[in-house]
N, C-alpha and C positions, 0 to 999 in steps of 0.2 A: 361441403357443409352449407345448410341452407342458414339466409339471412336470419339473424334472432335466434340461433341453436347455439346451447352454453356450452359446446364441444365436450360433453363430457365430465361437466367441473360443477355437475349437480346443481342447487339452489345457491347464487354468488351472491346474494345478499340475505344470509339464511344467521348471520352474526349479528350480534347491534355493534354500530359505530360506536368507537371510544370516545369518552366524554372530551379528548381534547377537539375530534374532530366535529363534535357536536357545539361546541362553542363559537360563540361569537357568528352564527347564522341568524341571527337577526335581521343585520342588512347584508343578508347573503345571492350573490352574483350566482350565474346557471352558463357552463359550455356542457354543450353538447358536441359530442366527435364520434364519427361513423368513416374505420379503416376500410381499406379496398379487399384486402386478403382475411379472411377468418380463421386462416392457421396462424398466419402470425400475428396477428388479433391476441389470441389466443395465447402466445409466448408473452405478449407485451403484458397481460392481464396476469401471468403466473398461473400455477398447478391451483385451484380451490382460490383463484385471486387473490393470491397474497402479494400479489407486488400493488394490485389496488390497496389491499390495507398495510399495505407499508408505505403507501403517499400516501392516505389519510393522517396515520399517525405523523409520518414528517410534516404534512404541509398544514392537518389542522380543516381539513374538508371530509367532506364525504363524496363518495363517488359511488353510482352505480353499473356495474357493468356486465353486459348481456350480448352473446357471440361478439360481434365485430362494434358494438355499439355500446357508448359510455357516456352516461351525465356525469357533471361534476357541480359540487355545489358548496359554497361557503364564501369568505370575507372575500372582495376583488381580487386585491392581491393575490391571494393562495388560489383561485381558480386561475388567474391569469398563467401562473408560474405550474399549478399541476399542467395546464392544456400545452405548455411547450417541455415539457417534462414527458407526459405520452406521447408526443409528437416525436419527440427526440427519440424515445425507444423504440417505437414503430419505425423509422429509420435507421436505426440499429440492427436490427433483427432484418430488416428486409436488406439494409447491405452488407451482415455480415450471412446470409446463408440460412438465415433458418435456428441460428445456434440460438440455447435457451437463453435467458437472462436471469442472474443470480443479483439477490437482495443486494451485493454491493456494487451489482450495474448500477440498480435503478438509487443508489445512495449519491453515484457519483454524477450520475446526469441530473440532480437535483441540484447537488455543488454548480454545476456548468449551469444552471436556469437559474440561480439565487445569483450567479457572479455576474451573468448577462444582465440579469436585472438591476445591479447594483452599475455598472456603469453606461445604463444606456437605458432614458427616458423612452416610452412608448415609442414616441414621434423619431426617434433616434435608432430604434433596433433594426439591425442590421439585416439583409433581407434575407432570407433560406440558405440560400448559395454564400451566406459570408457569415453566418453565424459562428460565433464564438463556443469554442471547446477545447476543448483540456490536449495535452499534448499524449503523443503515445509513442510508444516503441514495437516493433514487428522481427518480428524469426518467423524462419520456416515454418516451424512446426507450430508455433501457439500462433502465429497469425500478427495484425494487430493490438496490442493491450494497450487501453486508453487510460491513462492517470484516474483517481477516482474524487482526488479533492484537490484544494487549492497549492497545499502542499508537495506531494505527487507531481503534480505538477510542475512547478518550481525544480525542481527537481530534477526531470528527466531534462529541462532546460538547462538547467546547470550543467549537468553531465554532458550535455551535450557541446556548452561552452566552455567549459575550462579543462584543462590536465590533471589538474587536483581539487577532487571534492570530496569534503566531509558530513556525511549523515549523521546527525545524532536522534538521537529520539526512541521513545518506548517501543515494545514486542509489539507486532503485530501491524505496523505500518506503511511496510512493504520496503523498507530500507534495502535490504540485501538482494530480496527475491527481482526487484526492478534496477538494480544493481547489474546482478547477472544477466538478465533480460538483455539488457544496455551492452554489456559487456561481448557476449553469443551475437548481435545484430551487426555490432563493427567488426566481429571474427568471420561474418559471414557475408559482406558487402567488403571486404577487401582491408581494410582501416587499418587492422591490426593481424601481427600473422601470429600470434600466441594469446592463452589467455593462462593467468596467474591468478591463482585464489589460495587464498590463508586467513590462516584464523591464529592468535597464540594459544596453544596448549595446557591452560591455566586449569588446577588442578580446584573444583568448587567442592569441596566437602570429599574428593576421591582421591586415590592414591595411582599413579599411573603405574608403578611396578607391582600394581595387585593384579590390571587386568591380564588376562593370555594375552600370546601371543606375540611378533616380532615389532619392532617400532613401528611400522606401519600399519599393522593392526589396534596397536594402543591407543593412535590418536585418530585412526579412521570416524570412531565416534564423536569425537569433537568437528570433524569436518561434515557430519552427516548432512545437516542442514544446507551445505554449498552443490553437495552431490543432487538433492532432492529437487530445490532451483533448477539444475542445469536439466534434468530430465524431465522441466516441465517443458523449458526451452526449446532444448535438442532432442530429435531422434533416438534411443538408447545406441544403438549401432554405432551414431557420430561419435554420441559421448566416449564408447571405450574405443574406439579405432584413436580418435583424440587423445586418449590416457596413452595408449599404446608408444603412438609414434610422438607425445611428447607436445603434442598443439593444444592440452590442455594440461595444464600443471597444477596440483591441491597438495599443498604443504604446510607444513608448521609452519609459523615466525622466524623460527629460529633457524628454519633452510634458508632462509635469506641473506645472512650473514655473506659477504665478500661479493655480492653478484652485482652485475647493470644489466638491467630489464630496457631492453630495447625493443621496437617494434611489437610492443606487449599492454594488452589491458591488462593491471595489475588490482585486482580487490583484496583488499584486510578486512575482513569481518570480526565482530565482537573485541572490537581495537580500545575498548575501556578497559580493560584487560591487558594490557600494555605496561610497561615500564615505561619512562619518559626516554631512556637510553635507546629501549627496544624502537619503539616509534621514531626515533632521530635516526635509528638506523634503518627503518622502514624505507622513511621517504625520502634519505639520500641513496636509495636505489632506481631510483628512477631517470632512464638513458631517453635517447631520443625516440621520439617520434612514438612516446608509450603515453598512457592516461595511468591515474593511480584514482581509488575510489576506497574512503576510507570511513566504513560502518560502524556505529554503537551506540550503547546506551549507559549512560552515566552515571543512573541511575541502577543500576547491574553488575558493580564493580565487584571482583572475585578475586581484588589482592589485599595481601596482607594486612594488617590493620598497619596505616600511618606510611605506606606507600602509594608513592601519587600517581593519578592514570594518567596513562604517555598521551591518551584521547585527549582529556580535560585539557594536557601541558600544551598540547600542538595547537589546538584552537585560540589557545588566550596569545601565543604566542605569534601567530601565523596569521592574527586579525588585520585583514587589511592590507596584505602582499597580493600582488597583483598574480593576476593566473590561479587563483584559489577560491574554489566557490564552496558557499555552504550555506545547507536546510538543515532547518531543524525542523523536528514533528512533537507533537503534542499529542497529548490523549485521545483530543476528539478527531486526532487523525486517524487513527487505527481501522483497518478494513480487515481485519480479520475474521471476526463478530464480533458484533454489537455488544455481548457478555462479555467480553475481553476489552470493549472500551471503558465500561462500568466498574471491572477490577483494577484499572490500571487507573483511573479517574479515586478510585475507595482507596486505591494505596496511595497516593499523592497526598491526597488530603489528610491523609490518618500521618503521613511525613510531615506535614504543614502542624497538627495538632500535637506531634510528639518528633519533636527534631530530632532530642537525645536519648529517645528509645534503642539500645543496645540491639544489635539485630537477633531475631529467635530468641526472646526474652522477652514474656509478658509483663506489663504493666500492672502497676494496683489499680482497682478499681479509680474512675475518677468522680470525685464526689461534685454535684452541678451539672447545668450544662455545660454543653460544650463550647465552645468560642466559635 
């Protein structure tokens, strides 16, 4: 591909910039950046550059970009932070292979450019070879996955410090899925010789003796989501030769009952969903040389009305015991999409405005604004 050919991706500046990235160019700074490769130019820029107009919108600039070559223009700051933001991608794509980059790459190397910036004046940043970036976790099969916010982050440090850590936080944050991740990397670098995942079989609006099928079949759907993780992880082949001979285990809660998990990564998913009984029996299952990783959200509870979650009970309880780590995630952590941060963001606040809204049970109209 010759120098200045838009690979394909027609007229790249063929949209107007959004008014956010029109603002404040008044006293607006100019980097200009010309990559070596115009394939992966080309990855860094996205299909119809939309990862250009997804740092416009994040950072608040405009940018124009054509084959291997990109001006960027707007307030200092935000050029400063777009220019190691495309720099960081193009180093991405060039060491990982070639692979594309999806909208919550380029979200999360913005995270890692806003945190560098935030602890490290001009004259102070760190040189190429020692830059600062978010932690990752590696399998076989998915490679490298690098945290994508400050959280995330946090996170896969935890896991990797303590024996017991608890996630809390909304859908869509990667609680579970970097959970398993974690979980699949020490089963497969020696760490651990089993892996255990469970979820409790808490019954949200269904009845379990309606669905077919034998006990394994009834609550297979409630474990879907651990099954779908591991085959992002693992091989399929691993996965069920795993199931087979028993090095991977996906059970109710309630198989837990009488065991010591030794030599075992042990995950609980969707543990707000818990008894307080249930969870004290959780995590006095835990033998030597095992890890326990325990996910949810608090905000997602599916018991009974006026029964406590064993989640909520173990954290207030368990604050500040040594060997016990814990993240929490927020809204604006969510790496799902961007639409699922904005619904989990509209429900908080509509909870903040009506605390004793009965759940599934509209409201009367409210007269006024809002607070």
């Amino acid at each position: 591909m010759a120098p200045g050919d838009t690979g394909g991706r027609g007229n790249p500046r063929g949209r107007e910039p959004s008014p956010r990235a029109v603002a404040g160019l008044s006293e607006a700074a100019e980097v200009a950046l010309t990559f070596d490769d115009n394939r992966l130019a080309s990855l860094v820029f996205g299909q119809y550059d939309q990862n250009v107009a997804h740092l416009e919108r994040r950072l608040g600039i405009v940018a124009t970009a054509l084959g291997n070559h990109v001006v960027v223009k707007g307030p200092p700051d935000s050029t400063e932070r777009a220019r190691r933001v495309l720099e960081r991608l193009y180093a991405r794509v060039r060491d990982g292979g070639g692979t594309p980059l999806t909208l919550g790459d380029v979200d999360g190397v913005i995270q890692e450019a806003s945190l560098q910036g935030n602890l490290f004046s001009p004259a102070e940043a760190p040189a190429d070879g020692e830059r600062l970036q978010f932690d990752q976790i590696a399998t076989r099969r998915r490679g490298a996955v690098r945290a994508r916010n400050g959280a995330q982050d946090a996170y896969i440090k935890a896991l990797r410090a303590h024996e017991l850590v608890f996630a809390e936080g909304p859908a869509g944050t990667g609680k579970t899925w970097l959970a398993v991740g974690h979980a699949v990397s020490l089963l497969e670098q020696g760490h651990a010789e089993r892996l255990i995942l469970s979820r409790p079989a808490v019954e949200a609006g269904e009845r379990l003796g309606f669905l077919p099928g034998d006990m394994r079949e009834k609550v297979d759907p409630y474990l879907r989501p651990i099954y779908d993780a591991l085959y992002d992880f693992m091989e399929a082949r691993h996965v069920d030769r795993g199931l087979q001979t028993g090095m991977i285990e996906i059970a109710p809660l309630a198989f837990m009952r009488g065991r010591t998990l030794t030599n075992a990564v042990v995950l609980l998913d969707e543990a707000q969903n818990t008894t307080t009984m249930q969870m004290k029996m959780f995590l006095t299952r835990l033998g030597e040389n095992s890890r326990m990783i325990v996910t949810g959200d608090p905000s997602q509870i599916d018991l009974p009305p006026g029964q406590k979650s064993g989640l909520v009970e173990a954290v207030r309880i368990l604050d500040g015991v040594e060997g016990i780590g814990r993240v929490t995630f927020r809204d604006v952590d969510v790496v799902r999409h961007d639409l699922v941060r904005r619904i989990v963001t509209a429900y908080e606040s509509d909870a903040q405005v009506h605390p004793d809204a009965p759940p599934g049970r509209p409201l009367p109209p409210r007269r006024g604004p809002l607070p």
